[in-house]
Rosetta silent file (secondary structure, phi, psi, omega in degrees, C-alpha in Angstrom):
SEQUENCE: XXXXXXXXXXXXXXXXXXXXXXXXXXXXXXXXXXXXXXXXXXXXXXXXXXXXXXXXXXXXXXXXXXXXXXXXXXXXXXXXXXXXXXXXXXXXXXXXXXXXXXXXXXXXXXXXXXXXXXXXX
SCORE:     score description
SCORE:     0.000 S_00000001
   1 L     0.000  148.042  173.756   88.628  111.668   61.918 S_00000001
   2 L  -104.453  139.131 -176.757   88.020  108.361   63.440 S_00000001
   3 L   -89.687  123.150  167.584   84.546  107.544   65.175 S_00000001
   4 E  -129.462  165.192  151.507   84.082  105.359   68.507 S_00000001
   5 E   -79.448  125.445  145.997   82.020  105.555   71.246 S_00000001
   6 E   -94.869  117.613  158.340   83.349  106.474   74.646 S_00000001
   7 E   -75.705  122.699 -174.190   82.011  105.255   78.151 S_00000001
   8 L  -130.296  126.652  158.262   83.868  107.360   80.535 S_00000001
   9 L   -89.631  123.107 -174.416   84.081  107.051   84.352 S_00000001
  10 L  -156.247  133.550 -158.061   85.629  109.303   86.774 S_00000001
  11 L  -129.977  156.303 -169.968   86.223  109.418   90.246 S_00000001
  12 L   -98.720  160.930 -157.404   87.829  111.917   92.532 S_00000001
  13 L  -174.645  150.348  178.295   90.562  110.035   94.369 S_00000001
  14 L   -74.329  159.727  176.920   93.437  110.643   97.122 S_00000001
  15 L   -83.206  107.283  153.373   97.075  110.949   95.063 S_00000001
  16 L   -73.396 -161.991 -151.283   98.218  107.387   95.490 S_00000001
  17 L   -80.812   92.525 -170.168  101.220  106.050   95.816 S_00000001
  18 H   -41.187  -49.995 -157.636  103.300  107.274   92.020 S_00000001
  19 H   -48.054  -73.636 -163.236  106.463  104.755   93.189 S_00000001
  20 H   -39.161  -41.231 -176.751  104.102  101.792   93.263 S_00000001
  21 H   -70.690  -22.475 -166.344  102.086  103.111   90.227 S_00000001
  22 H   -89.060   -0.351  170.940  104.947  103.817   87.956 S_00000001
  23 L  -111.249   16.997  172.066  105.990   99.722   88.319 S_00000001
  24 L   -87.576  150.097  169.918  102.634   98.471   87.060 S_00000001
  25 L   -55.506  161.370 -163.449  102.785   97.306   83.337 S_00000001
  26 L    30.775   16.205  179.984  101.847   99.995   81.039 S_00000001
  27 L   -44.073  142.629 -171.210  102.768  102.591   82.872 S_00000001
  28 E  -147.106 -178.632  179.681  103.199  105.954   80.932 S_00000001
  29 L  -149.869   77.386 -171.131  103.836  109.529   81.867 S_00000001
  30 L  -124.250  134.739 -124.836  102.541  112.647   79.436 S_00000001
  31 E  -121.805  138.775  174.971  102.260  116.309   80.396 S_00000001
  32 E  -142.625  131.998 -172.683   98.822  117.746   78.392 S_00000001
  33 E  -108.651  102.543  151.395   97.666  121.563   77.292 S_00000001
  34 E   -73.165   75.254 -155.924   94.092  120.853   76.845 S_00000001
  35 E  -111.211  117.367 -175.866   91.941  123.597   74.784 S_00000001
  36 E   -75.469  117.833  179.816   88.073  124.023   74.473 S_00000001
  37 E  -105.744  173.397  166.993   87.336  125.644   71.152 S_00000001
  38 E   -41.199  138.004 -168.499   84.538  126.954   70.030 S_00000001
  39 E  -152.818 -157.057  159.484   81.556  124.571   69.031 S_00000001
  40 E   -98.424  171.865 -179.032   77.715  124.084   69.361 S_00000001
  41 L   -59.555  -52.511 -151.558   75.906  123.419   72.568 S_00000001
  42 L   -99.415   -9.382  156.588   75.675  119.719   71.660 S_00000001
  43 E  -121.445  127.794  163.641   79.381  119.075   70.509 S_00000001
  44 E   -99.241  132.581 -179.860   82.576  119.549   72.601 S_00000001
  45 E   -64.918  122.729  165.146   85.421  120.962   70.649 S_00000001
  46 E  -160.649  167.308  171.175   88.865  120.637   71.891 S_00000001
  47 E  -107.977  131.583  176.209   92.999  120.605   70.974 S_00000001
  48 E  -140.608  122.526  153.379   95.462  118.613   73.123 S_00000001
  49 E  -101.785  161.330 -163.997   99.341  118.685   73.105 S_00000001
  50 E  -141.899  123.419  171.025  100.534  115.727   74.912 S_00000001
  51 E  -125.362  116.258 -170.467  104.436  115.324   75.570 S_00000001
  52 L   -82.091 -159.103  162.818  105.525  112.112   76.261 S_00000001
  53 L   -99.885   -9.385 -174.862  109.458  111.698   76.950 S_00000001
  54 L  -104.238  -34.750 -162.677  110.429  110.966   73.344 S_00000001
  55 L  -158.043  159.794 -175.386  107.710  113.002   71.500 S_00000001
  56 E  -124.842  142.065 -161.274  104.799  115.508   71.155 S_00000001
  57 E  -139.219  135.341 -133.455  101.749  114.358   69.490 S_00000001
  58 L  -115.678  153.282  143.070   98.742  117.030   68.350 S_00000001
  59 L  -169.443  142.023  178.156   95.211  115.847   68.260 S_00000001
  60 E  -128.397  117.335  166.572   91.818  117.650   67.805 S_00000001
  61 E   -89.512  138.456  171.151   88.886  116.114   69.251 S_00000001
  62 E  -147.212  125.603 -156.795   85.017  116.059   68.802 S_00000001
  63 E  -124.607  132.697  165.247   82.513  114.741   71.050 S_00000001
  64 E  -142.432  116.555 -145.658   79.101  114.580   70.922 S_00000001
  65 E   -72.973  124.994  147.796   77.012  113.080   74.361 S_00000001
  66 L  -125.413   49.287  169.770   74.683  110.280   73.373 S_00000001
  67 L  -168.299 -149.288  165.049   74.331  109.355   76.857 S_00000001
  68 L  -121.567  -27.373  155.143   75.311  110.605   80.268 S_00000001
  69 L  -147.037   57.348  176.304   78.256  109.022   80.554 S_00000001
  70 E  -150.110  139.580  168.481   79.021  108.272   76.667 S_00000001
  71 E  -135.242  129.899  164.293   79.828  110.176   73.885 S_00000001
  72 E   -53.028  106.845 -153.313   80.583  109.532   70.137 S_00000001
  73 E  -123.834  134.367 -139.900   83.785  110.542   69.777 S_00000001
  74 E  -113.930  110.976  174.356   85.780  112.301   66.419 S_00000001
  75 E  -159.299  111.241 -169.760   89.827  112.129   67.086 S_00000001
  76 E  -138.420  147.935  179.427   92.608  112.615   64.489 S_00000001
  77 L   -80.621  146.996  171.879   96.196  113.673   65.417 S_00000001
  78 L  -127.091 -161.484 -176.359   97.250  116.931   63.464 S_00000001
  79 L   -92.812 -161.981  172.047  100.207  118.964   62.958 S_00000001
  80 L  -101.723  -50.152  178.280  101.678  121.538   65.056 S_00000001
  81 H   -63.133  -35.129 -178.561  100.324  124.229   62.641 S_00000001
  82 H   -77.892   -8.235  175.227   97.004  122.844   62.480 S_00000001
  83 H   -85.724  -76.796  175.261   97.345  122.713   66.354 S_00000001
  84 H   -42.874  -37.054 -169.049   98.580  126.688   66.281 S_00000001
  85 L   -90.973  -21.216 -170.711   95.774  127.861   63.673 S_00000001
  86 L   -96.272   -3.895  161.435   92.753  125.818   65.976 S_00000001
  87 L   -59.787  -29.557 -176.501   94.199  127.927   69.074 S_00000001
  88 L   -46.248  -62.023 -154.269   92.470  130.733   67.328 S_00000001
  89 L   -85.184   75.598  157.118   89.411  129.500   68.045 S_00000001
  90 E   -68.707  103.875  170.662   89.511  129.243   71.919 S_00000001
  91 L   -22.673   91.248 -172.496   86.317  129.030   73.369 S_00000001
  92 L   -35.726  156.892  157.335   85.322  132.470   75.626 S_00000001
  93 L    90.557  -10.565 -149.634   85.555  132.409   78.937 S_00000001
  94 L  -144.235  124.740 -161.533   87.777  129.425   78.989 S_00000001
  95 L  -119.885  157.942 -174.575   91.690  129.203   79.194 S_00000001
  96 L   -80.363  140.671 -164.573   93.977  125.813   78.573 S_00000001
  97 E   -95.568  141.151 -173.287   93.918  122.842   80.991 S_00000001
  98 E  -149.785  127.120 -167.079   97.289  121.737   81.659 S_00000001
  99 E  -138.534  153.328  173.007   97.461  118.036   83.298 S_00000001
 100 E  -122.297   98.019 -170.755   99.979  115.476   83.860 S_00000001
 101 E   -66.933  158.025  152.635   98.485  111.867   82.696 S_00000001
 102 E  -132.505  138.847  169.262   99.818  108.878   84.055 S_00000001
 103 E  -123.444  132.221  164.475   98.320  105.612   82.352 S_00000001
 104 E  -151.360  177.164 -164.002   98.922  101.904   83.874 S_00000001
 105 E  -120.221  140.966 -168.831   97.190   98.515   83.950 S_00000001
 106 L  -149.518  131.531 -177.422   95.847   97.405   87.175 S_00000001
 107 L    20.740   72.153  170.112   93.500   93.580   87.419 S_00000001
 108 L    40.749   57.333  167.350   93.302   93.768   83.436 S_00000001
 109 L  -157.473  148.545  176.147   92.026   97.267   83.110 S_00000001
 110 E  -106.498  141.698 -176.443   93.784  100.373   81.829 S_00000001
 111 E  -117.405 -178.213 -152.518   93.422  103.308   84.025 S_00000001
 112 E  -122.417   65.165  179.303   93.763  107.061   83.374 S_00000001
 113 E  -122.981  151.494 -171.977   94.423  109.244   85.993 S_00000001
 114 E   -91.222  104.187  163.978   94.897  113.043   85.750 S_00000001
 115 E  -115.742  121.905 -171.521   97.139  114.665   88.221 S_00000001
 116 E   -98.563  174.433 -159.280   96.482  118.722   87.976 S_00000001
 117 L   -75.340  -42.348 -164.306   98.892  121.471   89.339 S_00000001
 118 L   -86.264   15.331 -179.215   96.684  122.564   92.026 S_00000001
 119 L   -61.197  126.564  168.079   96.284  119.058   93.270 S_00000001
 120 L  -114.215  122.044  164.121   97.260  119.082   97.047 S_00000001
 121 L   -51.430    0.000    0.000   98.690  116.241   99.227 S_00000001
């Protein structure tokens, strides 16, 4: 796995306008099954498949908060069986997050945003 630090921000936000957003430079589109596995109190575990339009790409994540809004963060892409065997460990209590990313560049910054099913206009 490779280590960085993440600074993460995140704001709750009306659904803008997709048309407008999807003509910004770096626009992307990838549907993600998010899964919290088991861990310690002080590291979050987790599996994400992410499907793009061309391809599906595997990655298991490990975070561990050295701030309040930073964490040191552990992220290597894996296989689809190494994806299927780390479902085992699914976290009680806790069922897979399923999001639709969009990523684009807006006044030289890349943004994120998360659109979830239950999302209402």
């Amino acid at each position: 796995m490779s280590a960085s630090v993440e600074t993460e921000r995140k704001f709750v936000i009306a659904i803008p306008d997709i048309e407008f957003i999807s003509s910004l430079d770096g626009y992307t589109l990838s549907e993600i099954e998010q899964t919290y596995l088991l861990s310690s109190p002080t590291v979050t575990h987790r599996v994400r498949l992410r499907r793009y339009h061309d391809r599906t790409v595997y990655t298991e994540t490990k975070k561990i908060r050295i701030g309040r809004m930073s964490a040191e963060e552990d992220e290597r892409e894996i296989s689809e069986d190494e994806y299927r065997t780390l479902l085992t460990q699914i976290a009680p209590g806790t069922v897979t997050l399923r999001k639709t990313r969009i990523t684009f560049e807006y006044s030289e910054r890349v943004f994120e945003m998360d659109l979830y099913p239950e999302w209402q206009r």
